[in-house]
N, C-alpha and C positions, 0 to 999 in steps of 0.2 A: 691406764694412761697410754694414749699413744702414742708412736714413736716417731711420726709425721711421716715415715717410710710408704712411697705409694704400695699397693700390692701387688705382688710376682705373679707374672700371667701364669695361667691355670696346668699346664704344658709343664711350665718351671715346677711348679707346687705338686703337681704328679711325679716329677722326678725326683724331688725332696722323700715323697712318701716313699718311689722306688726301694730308696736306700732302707729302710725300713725292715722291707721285703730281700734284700740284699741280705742284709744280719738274720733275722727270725728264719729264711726259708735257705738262704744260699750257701751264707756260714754257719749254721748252726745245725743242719737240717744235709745239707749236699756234698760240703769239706769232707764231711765224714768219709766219705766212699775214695780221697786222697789221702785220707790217714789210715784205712784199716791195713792195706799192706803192710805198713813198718810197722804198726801198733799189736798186728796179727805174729809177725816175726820175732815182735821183741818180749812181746807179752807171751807167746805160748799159746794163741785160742787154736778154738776149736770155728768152724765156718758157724756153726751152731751161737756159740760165745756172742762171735761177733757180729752173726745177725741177731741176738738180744741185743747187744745194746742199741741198737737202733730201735727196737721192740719198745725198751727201758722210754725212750726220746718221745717214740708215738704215743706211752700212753700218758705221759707225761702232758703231748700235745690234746690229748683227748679229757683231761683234765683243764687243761687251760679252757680250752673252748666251749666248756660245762661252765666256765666262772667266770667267762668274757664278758656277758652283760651286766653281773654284777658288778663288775670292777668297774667297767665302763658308766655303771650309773654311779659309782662310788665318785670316778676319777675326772669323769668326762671322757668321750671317746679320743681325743687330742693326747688328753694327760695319763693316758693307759696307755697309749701305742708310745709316749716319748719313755716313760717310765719300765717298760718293760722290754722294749728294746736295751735301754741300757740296761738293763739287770740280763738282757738275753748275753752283752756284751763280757760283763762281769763273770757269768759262770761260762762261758766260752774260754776264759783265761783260765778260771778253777781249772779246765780239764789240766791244763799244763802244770799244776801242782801235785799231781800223785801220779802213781802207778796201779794204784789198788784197784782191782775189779769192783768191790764194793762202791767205794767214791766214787768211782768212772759212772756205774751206774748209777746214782744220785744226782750228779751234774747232768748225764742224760736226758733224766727225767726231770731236773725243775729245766733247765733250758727250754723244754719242749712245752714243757706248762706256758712260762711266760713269752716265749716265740710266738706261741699259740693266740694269747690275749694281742700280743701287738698286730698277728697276722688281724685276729678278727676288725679288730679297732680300725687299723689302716683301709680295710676293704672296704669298711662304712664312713670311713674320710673321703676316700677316693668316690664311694658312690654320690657321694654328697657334694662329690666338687662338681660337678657338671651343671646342678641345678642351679648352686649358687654361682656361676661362674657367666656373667652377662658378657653382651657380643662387642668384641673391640673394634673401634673404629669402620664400622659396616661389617666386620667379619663376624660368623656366627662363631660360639663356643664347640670345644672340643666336643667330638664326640664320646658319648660312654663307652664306646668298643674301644676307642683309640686310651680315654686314660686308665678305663680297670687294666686291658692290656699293659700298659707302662709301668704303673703300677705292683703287675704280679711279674711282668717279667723283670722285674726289676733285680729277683733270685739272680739272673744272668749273670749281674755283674758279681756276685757272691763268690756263683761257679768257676768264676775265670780268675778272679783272684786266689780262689784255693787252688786251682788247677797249676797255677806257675807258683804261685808264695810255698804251701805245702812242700812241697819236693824237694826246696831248695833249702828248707830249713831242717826237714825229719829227711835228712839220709839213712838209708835202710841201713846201711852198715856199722852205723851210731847207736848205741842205748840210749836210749830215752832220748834220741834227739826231736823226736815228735811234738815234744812238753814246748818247746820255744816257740812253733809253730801254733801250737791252740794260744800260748801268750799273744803272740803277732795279732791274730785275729781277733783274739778280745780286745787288744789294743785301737784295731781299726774299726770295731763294731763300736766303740765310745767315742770316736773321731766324727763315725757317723751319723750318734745321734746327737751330736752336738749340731752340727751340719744340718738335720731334720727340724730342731728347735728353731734356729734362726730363720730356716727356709718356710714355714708353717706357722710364727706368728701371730700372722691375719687370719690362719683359717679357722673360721667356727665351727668347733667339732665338740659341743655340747659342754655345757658346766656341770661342774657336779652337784647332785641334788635333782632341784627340781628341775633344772634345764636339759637333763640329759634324757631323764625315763620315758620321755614319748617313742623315741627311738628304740630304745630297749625295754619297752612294755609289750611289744606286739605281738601276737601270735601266732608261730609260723604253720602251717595247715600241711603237717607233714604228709596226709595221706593222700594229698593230691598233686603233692610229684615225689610216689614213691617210686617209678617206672627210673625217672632221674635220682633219685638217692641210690636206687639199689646199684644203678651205675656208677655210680659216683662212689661208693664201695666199691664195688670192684677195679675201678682205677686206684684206689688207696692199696687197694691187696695188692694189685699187678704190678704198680708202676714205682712202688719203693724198695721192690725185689731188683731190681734192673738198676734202682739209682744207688743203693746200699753197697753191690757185687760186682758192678761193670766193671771195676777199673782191676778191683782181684782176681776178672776172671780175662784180664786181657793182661797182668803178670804173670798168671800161672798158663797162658798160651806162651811166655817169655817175651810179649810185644817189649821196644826198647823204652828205654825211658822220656825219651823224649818224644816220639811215639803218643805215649800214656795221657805226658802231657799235653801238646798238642790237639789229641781226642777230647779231654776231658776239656779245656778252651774252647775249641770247638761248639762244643754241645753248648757251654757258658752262652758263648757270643748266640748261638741260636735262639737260646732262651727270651734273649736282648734284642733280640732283632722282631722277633715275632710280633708284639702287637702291631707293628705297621704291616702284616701278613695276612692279621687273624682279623682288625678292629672291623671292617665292615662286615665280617659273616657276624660275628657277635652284635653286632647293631640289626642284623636283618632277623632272625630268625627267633622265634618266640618260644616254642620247643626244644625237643630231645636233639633236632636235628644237630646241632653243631657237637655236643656230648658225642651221638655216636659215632660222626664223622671224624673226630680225632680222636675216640678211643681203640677205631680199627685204621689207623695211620701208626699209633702206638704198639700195635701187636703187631705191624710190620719191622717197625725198628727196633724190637724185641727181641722177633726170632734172625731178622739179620746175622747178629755173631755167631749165632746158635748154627745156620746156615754153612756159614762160610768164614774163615780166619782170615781171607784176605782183605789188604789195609784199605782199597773201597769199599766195603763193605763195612767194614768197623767203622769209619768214619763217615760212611750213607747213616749209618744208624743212628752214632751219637748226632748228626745235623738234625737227624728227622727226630728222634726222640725228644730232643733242648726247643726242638724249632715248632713243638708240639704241647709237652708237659705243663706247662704253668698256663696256658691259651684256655687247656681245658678247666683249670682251677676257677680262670676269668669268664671260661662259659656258664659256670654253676652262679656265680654272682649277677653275672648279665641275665641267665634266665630269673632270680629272684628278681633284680628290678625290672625286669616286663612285665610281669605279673602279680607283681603283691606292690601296694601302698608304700609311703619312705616308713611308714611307722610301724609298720613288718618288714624294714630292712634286716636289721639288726639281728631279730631272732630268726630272718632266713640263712643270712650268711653263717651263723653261728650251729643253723642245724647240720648245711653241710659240710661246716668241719669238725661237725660231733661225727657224722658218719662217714667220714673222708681220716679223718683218726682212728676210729674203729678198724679200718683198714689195715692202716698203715701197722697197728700193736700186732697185727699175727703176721703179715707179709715179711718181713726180715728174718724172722725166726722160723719158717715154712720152707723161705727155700736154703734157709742155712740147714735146715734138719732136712731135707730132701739131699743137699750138697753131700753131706758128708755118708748118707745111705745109699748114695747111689753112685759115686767118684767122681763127685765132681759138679758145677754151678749149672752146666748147659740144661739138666734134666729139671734145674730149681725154674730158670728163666722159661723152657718152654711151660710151666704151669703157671707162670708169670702172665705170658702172652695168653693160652686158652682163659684166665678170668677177665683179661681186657678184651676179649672177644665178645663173651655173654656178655661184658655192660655195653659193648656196643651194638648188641640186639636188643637190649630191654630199652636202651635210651631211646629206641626209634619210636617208643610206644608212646612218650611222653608227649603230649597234648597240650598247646599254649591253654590259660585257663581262661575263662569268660570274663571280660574286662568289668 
């Protein structure tokens, strides 16, 4: 039945999804590297420890996005991304329930499963809104650079909310004051997918059943952007070493607290700002070229701290890094729609965050075990930066494919 409500231009309906990508990638996914200091202090780890449990998230995520299209033909692509956002909501609060290593890592890993489903679901909303999204008033529809960018960067606002809420609720000097903090943000990730319901309505993102599987039947032709996957791995290895450790490894330089904060906002708001940076390279290029253009802009703001501890420079970084990360998430989507049918959307976005996952399960745990073997995260971060180097020499291989 309809609700006689006109529908929200397409601009609005991207930013509804944003929030989406806010909870699955910014809180659930990015907070983390705001909590590991106090959670690292309170608990006892090991640098090791604590880059598993993000290890625990990724492969969790690499799970989800193996069971994305199922679910999606199960749910509808709409009713997967609202339903698992909130469940992403739900166990985001779990963390604030225990202490235990065991449970911590359990909520890691289903978080990361169903973040995972909402991520994919949401990317094939958002792919989908441009085509269905006719010209208002003379003016033509959004472009696809401009809403996957909005879209993915939408993580930004995660980031900036963890970066000021976080801190101000897990004081270091507190036991378990962490635990309020994971509460707060499950709180706010149910806020927001209430907010996503309302806002998304009108959009038709497939019935369950028969309406959905055209979308989620397709097959993605891995071997003809494996130049682009292999890179796209290696930004999974590279780039969640740096987003897991930044913030522990600019405490244990003794950067101040407000400082930390500041940084970590920062980088947030870049994240946020980007697609209106990125959306016309992503609308123009058909290839690897955008892939390896910002996977070697990422190995600059890598080795940045590695470089240098003064405060331009950490804050060169975190801008270039936030103002970069999620741009290249939306270049892997943008190249699957230049190149493949709407009816291998689904199983391309979903391949590369099968191998964008893969990534991410050894990268936290690689350079915590490098961390602690060698005294310390800079030696973790500069192997960080050499694999986002190699995918931004294999990405230049990749070849728009024959229409």
């Amino acid at each position: 039945m309809s609700s006689g409500r006109a529908p929200l231009p397409p601009l609005a309906v991207a930013c509804a999804l944003a929030l989406g990508t806010a909870v699955s990638l910014g809180l659930a996914r990015f907070s983390y590297a705001m909590f590991l200091p106090p959670m690292r202090a309170d608990l006892g780890w090991s640098y090791f420890t604590a880059g598993s449990m993000n290890t625990a998230n990724a492969a969790g995520y690499l799970a989800g996005a193996l069971l994305a299209p199922a679910w999606m033909r199960a749910l509808g692509s709409r009713g997967a991304f609202l339903a698992c956002t909130g469940a992403t909501a739900v166990l985001l609060a779990a963390h604030g329930l225990t202490d235990a290593d065991t449970l911590l890592y359990l909520f890691r890993f289903l978080s990361g499963l169903v973040s995972a489903v909402a991520f994919v679901a949401g990317g094939l909303l958002a792919a989908q809104l441009v085509g269905a999204s006719p010209a208002r008033a003379g003016r033509p529809p959004p472009t696809a650079g401009l809403v996957l960018g909005i879209y993915y960067g939408g993580a930004g606002l995660g980031i900036v909310v963890s970066a000021v809420l976080v801190p101000l609720l897990a004081a270091r000097t507190a036991a378990h004051a962490w635990q309020g903090a994971w509460l707060a943000l499950g709180a706010l990730g149910l806020a927001a997918t209430a907010l996503i319901a309302a806002a998304t309505r009108g959009l038709a993102g497939g019935a369950p059943g028969a309406s959905s599987p055209p979308a989620a039947r397709g097959v993605f032709a891995w071997r003809r952007f494996l130049p682009a996957l292999f890179a796209y791995l290696m930004f999974g290895l590279g780039y969640i070493g740096y987003m897991t450790f930044i913030v522990t490894l600019l405490r244990d330089q003794r950067v101040g607290d407000f400082e930390v904060m500041a940084f970590y906002a920062m980088l947030g708001a870049a994240v946020a700002v980007s697609p209106w940076i990125w959306a016309g390279v992503l609308q123009r290029f058909r290839g690897g070229e955008t892939l390896a253009m910002m996977s070697a802009l990422l190995v600059v703001a890598t080795v940045l701290p590695v470089w240098s501890t003064a405060t331009v420079a950490l804050f060169a970084s975190g801008v270039l890094f936030g103002g970069v990360m999620l741009s290249l998430v939306a270049s892997t989507t943008a190249l699957v729609r230049h190149n493949l049918g709407p009816a291998e959307w689904s199983a391309g976005i979903a391949g590369f965050t099968i191998v964008f996952a893969a990534g991410q399960i050894v990268g936290p745990s690689a350079v915590g075990f490098i961390a602690d073997r060698a005294g310390g995260l800079r030696a973790g971060l500069v192997v960080s930066a050499a694999l986002l180097a190699l995918g931004a020499i294999v990405a230049w291989r990749q070849k728009p494919l024959s229409p």
